[in-house]
C-alpha positions as CSV (number, residue, x, y, z in Angstrom):
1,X,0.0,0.0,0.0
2,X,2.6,2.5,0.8
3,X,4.3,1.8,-2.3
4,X,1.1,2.3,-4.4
5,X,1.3,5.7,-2.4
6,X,4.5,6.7,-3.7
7,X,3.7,6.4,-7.2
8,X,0.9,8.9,-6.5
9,X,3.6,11.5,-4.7
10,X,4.4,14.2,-6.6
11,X,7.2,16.7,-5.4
12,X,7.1,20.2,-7.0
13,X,9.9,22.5,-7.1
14,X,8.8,26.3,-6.9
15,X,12.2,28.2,-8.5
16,X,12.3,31.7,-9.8
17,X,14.1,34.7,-9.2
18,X,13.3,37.0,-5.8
19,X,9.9,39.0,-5.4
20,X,7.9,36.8,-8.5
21,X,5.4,35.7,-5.8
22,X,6.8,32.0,-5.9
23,X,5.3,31.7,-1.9
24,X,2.2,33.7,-2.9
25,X,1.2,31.0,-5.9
26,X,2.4,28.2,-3.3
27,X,0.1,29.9,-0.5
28,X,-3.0,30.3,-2.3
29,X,-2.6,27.3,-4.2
30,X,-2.8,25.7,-0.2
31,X,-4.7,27.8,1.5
32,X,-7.2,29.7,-1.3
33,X,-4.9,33.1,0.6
34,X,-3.2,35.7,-1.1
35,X,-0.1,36.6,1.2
36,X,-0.3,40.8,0.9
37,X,3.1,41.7,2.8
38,X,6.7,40.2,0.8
39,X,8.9,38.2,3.1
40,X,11.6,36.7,1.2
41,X,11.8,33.0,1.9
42,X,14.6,30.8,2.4
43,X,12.7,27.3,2.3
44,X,8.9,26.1,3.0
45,X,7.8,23.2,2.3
46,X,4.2,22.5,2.0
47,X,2.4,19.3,1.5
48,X,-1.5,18.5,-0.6
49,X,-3.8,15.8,-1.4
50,X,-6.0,16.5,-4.6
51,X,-7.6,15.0,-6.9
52,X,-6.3,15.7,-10.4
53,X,-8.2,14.1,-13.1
54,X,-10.0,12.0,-10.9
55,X,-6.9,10.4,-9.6
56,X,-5.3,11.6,-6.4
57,X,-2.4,13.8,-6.3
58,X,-0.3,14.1,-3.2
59,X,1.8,16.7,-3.4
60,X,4.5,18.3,-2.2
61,X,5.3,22.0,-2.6
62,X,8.7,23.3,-1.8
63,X,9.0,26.8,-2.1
64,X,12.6,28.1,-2.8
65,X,14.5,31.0,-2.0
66,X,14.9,33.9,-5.0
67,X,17.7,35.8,-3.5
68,X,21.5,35.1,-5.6
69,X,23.0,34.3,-1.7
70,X,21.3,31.3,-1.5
71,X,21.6,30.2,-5.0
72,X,24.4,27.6,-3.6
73,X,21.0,25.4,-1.9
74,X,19.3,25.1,-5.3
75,X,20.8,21.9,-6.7
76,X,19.8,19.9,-3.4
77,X,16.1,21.3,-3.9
78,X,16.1,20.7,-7.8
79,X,17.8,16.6,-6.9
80,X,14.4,16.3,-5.0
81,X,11.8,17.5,-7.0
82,X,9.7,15.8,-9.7
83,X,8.4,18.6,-11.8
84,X,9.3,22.1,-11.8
85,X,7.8,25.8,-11.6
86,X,9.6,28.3,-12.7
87,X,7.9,31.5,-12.0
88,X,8.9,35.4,-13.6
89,X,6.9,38.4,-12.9
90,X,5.0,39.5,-16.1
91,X,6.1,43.4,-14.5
92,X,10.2,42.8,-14.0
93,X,11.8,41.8,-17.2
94,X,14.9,41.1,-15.0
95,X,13.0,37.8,-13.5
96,X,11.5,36.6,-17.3
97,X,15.5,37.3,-18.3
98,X,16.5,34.6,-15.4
99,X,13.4,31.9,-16.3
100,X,16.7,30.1,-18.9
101,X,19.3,30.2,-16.0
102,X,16.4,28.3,-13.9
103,X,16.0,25.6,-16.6
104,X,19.5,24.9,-17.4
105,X,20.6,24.6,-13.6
106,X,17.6,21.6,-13.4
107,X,18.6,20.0,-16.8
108,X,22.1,20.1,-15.3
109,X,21.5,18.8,-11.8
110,X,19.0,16.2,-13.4
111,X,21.6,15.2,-15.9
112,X,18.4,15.1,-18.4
113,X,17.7,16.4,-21.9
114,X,14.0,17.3,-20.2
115,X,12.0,17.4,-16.9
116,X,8.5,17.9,-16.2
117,X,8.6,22.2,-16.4
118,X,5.8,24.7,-16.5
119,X,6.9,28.4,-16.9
120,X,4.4,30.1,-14.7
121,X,4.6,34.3,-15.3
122,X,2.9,35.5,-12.1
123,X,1.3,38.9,-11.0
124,X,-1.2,38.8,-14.1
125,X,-3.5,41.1,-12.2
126,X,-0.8,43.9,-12.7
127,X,-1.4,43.9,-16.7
128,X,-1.0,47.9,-16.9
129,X,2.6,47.1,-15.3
130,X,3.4,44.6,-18.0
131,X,7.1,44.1,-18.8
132,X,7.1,40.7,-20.6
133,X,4.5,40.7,-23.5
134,X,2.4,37.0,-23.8
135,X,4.8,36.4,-27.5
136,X,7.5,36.6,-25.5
137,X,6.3,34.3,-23.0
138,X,4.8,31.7,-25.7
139,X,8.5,31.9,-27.6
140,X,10.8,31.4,-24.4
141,X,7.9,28.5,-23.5
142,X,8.4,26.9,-26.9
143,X,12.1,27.4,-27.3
144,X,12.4,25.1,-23.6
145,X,9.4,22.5,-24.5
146,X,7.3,23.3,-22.0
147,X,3.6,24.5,-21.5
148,X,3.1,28.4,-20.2
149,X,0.3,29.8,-17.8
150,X,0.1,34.0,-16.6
151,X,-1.0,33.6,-12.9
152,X,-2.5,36.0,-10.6
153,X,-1.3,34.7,-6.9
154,X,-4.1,38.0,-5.4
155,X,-6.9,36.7,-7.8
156,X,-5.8,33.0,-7.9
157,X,-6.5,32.8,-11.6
158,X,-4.9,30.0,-13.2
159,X,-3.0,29.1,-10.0
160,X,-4.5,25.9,-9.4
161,X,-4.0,25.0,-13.6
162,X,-0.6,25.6,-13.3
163,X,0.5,22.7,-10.6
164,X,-1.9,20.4,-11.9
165,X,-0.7,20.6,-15.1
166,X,3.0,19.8,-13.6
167,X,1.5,16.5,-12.2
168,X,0.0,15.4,-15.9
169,X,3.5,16.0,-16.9
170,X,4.7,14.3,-13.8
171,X,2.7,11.1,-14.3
172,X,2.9,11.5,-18.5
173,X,7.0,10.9,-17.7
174,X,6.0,8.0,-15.1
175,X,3.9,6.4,-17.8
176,X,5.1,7.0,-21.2
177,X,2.3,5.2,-23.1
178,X,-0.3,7.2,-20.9
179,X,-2.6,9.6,-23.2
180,X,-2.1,12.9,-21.7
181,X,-4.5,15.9,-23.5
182,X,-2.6,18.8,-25.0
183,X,-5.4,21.0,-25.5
184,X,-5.0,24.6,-23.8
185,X,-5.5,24.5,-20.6
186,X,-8.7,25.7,-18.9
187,X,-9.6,27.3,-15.5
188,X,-12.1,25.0,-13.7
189,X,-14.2,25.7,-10.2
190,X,-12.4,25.7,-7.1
191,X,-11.6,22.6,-5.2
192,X,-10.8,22.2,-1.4
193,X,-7.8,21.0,-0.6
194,X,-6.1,19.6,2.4
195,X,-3.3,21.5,2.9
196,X,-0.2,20.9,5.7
197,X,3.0,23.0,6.5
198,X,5.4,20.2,7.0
């Protein structure tokens, strides 16, 4: 039984450069609460049960520090994760200009051509801030091979979308010959979840 478990654990890997609203995603994703005041983090780690596709998901969230001085912890958090977020600010180009930096330290930690990667830009509810158009963002998205949401951590639009849709690429990797849907993703209702600070 616990072994049936572990093939339904799924440990995500929030990375991004500082002030993107990594915790904020991570937060309301758990908790359905925007986080209003910026305390830069140095690790949380957060853990979920949902159902994704009417198969439950647990999952673990760990949400990773931003800030260049502790850029020397991120290859032990990328060695544990599973799937990736990497999260930009659609209002600092600096962030979007780090997203490849992200990708090529997991490829390089993972020793892998790919990993399960979603590039996340966050803050969508600040559109008259915009630094990063949405051609940008579906170039850089298609030039790594990944899939691409805009987020609002204060609004919690798409937030939910964007982890499950790093699980169906989880389990898509687990199970090669699984059918996994390409078509663009959509914003469904909200679900409860049970949600636990580890």
């Amino acid at each position: 039984m616990s072994n049936q478990k572990s093939n339904l654990e799924y440990h995500i890997v929030v990375l991004g450069s500082g002030a993107t609203g990594k915790s904020s995603i991570t937060v309301q994703m758990c908790f359905n609460h925007f986080v209003e005041t910026y305390d830069p983090t140095i690790e949380d780690s957060y853990r979920s049960q949902v159902v994704i596709d009417k198969e439950v998901a647990y999952i673990e969230i760990l949400d990773t520090a931003g800030q260049e001085e502790y850029s020397a912890m991120r290859p032990s958090y990328i060695r544990s994760g599973d799937g990736f977020l990497i999260v930009y600010a659609i209002n600092d180009r600096n962030s979007f200009d780090q997203v490849q930096m992200f990708r090529e330290e997991i490829l390089m930690v993972k020793d892998s051509d790919e990993e399960p990667i979603m590039l996340v830009g966050n803050k969508s509810d600040l559109e008259q801030d915009r630094q990063v158009s949405l051609t940008e963002r579906e170039d850089l998205a298609k030039s790594m091979g990944c899939k691409c949401l805009e987020t609002s951590a204060k609004t919690s639009h798409n937030v939910e979308e964007a982890f499950f849709e790093i699980v169906r690429q989880i389990r898509k990797k687990r199970q090669p010959n699984k059918k996994i849907s390409n078509k663009p993703l959509k914003r469904h209702g909200k679900h409860k979840f049970r949600c636990d600070l580890m």
